[in-house]
N, C-alpha and C positions, 0 to 999 in steps of 0.2 A: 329349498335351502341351497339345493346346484347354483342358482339362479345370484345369489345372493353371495354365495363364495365368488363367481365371477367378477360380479362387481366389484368386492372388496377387493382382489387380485389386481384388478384391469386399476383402482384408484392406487392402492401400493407402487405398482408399477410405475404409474404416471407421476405421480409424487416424488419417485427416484430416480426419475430421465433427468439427465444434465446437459442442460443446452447446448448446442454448437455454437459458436462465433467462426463466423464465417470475413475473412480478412483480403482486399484486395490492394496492393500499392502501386502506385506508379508514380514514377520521374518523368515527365511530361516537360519539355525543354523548350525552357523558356516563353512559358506562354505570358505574355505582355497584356495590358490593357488594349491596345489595339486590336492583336487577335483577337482576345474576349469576347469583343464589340460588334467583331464582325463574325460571320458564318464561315469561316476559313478552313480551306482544305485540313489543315492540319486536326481541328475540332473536331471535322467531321469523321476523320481517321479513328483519333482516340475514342466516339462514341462508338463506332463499331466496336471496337477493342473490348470495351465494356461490357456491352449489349450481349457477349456470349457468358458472363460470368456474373455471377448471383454472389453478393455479399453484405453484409451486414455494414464492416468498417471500409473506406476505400478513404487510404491515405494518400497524398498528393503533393510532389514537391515540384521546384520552380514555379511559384505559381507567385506572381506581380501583386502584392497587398496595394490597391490603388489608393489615389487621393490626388487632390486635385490638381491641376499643372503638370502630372507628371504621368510619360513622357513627354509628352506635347502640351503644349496650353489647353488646347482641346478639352484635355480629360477633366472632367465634373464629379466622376463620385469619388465614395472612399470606405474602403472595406467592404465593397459589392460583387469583388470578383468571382470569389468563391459560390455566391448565390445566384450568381448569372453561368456559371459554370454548372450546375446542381440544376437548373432550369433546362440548360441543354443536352444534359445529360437526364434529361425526365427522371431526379432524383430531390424532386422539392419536397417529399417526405421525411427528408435526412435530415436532422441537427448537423449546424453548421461549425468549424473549429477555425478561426483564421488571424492569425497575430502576425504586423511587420516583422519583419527580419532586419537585425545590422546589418544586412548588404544592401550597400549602395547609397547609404544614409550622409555620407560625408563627400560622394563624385559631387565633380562643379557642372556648373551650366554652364550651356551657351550663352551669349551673349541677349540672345532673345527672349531668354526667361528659363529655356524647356533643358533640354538633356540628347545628350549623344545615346543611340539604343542600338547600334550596332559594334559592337564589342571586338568584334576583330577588326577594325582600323585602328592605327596608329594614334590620332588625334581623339580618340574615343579613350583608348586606353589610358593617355594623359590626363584627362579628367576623372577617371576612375577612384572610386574611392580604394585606396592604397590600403586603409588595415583591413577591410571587409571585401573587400571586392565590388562590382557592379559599378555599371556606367549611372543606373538613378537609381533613387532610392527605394527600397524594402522588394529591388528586382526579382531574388530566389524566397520568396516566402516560400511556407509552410503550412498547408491547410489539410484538413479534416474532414466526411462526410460521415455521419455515425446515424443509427437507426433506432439506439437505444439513450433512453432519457439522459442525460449530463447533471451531474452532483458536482462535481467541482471541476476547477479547473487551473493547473499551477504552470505559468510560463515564466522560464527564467533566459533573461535576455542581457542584464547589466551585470552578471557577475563578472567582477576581473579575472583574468588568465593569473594574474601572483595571487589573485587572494584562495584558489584552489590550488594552485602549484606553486608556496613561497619559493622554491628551490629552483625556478625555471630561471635560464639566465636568457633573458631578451638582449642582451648585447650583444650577441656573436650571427644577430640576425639582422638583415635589412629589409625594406619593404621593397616594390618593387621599383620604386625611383631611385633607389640606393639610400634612401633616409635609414634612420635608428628606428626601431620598433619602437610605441609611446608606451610606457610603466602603466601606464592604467588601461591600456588594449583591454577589451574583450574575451573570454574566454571562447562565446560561441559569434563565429561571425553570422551567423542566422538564430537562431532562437532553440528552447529546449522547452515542450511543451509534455503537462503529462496532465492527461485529461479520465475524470474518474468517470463512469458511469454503469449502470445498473444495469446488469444481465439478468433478468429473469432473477432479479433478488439478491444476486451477487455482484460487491462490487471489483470493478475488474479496470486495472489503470490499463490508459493506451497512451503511447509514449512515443511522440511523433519529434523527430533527428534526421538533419539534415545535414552532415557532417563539412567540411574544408577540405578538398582535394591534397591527398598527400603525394601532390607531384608540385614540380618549383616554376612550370611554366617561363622558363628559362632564367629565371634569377637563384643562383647555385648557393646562396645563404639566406634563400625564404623560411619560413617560418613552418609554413606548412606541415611538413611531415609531423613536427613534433606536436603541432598545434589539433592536429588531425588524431594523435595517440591521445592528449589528452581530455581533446572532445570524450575522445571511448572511453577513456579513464573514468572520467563524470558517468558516463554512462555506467557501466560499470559501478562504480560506487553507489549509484543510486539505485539501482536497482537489486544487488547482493549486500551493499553495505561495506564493504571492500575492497580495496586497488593495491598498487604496489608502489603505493604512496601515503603517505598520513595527509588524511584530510580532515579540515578542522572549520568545517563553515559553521556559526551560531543560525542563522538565519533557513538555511535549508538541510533537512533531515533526509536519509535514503527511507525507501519504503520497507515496512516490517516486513520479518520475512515470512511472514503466513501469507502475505502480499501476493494477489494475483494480478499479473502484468503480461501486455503483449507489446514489444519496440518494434520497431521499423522505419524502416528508411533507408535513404544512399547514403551510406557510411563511407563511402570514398575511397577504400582501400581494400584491396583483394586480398583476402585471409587467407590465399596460397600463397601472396610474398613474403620469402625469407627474411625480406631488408627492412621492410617498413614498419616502426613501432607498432603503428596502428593497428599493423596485422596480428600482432601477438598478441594485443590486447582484447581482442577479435578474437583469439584461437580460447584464450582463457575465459574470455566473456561465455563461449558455447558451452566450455566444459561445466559451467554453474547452473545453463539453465536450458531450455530445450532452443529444438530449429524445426524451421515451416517445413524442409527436408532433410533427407542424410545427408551427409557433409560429400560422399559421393556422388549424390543426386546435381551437385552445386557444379556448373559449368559456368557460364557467364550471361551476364544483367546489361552490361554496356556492350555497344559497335557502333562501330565507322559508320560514314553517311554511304562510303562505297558498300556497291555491289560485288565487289571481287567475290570469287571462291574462299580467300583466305583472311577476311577482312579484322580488322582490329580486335580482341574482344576483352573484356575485363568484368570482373566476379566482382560490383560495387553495390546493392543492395540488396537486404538481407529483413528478415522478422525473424524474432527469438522470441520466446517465452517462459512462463515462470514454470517449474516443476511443477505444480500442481494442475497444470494444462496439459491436456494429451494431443499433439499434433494429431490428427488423424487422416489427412490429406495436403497435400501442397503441390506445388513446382514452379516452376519460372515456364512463361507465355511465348512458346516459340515456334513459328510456322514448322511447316512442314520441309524439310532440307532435303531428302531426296528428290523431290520434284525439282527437279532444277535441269536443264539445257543447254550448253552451251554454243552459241552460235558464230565464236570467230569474229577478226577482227577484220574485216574488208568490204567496213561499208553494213551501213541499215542496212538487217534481212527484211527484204521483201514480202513479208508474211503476215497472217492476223493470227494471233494468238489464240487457242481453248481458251472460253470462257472463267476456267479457275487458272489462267499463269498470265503471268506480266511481262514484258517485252521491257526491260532496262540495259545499262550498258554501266560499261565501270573505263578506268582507265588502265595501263599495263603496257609497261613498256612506251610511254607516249604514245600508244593507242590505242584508240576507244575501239572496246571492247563489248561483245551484246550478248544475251543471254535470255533464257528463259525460265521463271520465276516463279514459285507458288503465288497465287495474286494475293492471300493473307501476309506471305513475308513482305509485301510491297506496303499493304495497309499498315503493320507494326512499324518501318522506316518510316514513313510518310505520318508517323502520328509522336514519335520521338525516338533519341536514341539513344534511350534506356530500355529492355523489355518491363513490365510488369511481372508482379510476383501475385499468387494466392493459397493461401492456407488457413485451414479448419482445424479449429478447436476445442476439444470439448473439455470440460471442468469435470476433474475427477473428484 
């Protein structure tokens, strides 16, 4: 009888675990069809990055939805980045998630056929497309990597900016050639994807957002900021049911609220700015639903390509979930910062480095500057300059 109460214990038991979802994101910049293609330093970076962290979802933004012609005449496929990324990352078990983006869908060509792909020249910028951004087309997609089967899948990519915000006045904004903002703009200049699938018998939306920087990149009546509030706003609503706005779309519903949901993504705006709607909308969004960490755990997701000691840093990507999710681990992906040396500025030190630090230099004062590095903080620069975030979740 001992024998047999066991078992029925050990089956109760097992019958009442609630899975974990284990969540990995990363902002990975600007990886092109090019890169893709080739073995590049940069790929090879982000696979380490990976290789230390076990997850079920691994969400993925700037990532180039390809097709053909573009960037170069060269390119032949379309919609294979994602699966050729998933191969190099020895992740070809994964269901794949990957829809163009409005960015870049309206830049012009060159004369040759192809596209300008470097974005900080001048003559690149002029071909750019103006409401969406990017030099070619569907350049910041948005992709997916999920372990568990896929039930549906809802991408909202053509709603307008008036038809969720009649009250928005586009005329006190310009684009960045000085033109008027067009009445039927887009709401999201990339895509809004929420994709259901089957946890272990529950279904559990994942909701991949890659928001519009709410900074004006020097045009002082961009759209931006606001554009970037009400990205979150949609968020927001869709996920609580609610904003601080009357919304009134026929065509798309938010999710019930017995709904269990995990978002994420670069949301583009630092929930410790006082100024930027976005952020408040971000501060309200946590109080409804949980975070991968405490809001004091949150330091910052973006930096500079320098190596300074003091270098840029901004709080841009985030994962939230629904109440009925229990975070039970997280953090943001960040070497180790005490290891670091600083070597003065008079000239390459003469030295080889310990096996785990890297020998870089930054600038300061007009002069370059050298230092010594944990070699993982060299790998996370050298792979993008976003960190990556992870957090576990179990369903209560």
């Amino acid at each position: 009888m001992k024998i047999y109460t066991i078992l029925i214990l050990l089956l109760v038991i097992t019958s009442c675990s609630s899975p974990t979802i284990r969540v990995v994101h990363y902002n990975i910049k600007e990886l092109s069809t090019p890169k893709i293609d080739k073995d590049t330093h940069q790929i090879r970076n982000v696979k380490k990055v990976l290789e230390g962290h076990s997850f079920d979802i691994l969400s993925l933004n700037e990532i180039q939805f390809d097709q053909q012609g573009v960037p170069t005449l060269l390119q032949t496929s379309k919609g294979e980045n994602l699966k050729k990324l998933a191969t190099k990352f020895d992740l070809t078990d994964f269901n794949d998630v990957f829809h163009p983006a409005n960015t870049g869908e309206k830049a012009k060509k060159k004369k040759d056929g192809s596209y300008f792909q470097n974005v900080g020249t001048s003559v690149a910028r002029a071909h750019a497309d103006q409401e969406n951004f990017g030099v070619f087309p569907h350049q910041y997609s948005t992709g997916a990597l999920l372990k568990y089967r896929i039930i549906s899948e809802i991408v909202i990519k053509d709603l307008k900016w008036k038809d969720f915000n009649p009250k928005i006045d586009l005329s006190k904004f310009r684009m960045g050639n000085k033109k008027r903002i067009p009445k039927d703009i887009s709401l999201f200049d990339k895509n809004f994807t929420d994709v259901v699938a089957d946890v272990d018998g529950h279904e559990v939306h994942f909701i991949f957002l890659h928001t519009v920087p709410s900074y004006h990149f020097g045009n002082k009546k961009s759209p931006n900021y606001i554009r970037n509030a009400d990205q979150l706003r949609f968020l927001e609503w869709y996920l609580t049911g609610s904003t601080d706005i009357d919304v009134n779309l026929s065509s798309i519903k938010p999710l019930s609220p017995k709904a269990t949901y995990i978002a994420m993504g670069d949301f583009n705006t630092d929930i410790k700015n006082l100024k930027n709607p976005g952020s408040a909308v971000l501060r309200r969004l946590f109080e409804k639903s949980n975070t991968w960490i405490k809001q004091k755990d949150m330091t910052f997701t973006n930096e500079g390509s320098s190596y300074s000691p003091k270098p840029f840093r901004l709080l841009l990507d985030y994962i939230i979930s629904s109440k009925n999710l229990e975070p039970v681990a997280g953090g943001i992906i960040h070497p180790n910062w005490n290891k670091r040396r600083e070597l003065g500025c008079n000239g390459m030190p003469k030295l080889l480095p310990a096996s785990d630090m890297a020998l870089v230099s930054y600038r300061q004062n007009k002069k370059e500057c050298w230092a010594l590095v944990d070699k993982y903080y060299q790998t996370l620069k050298d792979a993008s300059d976003h960190y990556p975030l992870w957090g576990h979740f179990k369903i209560k």
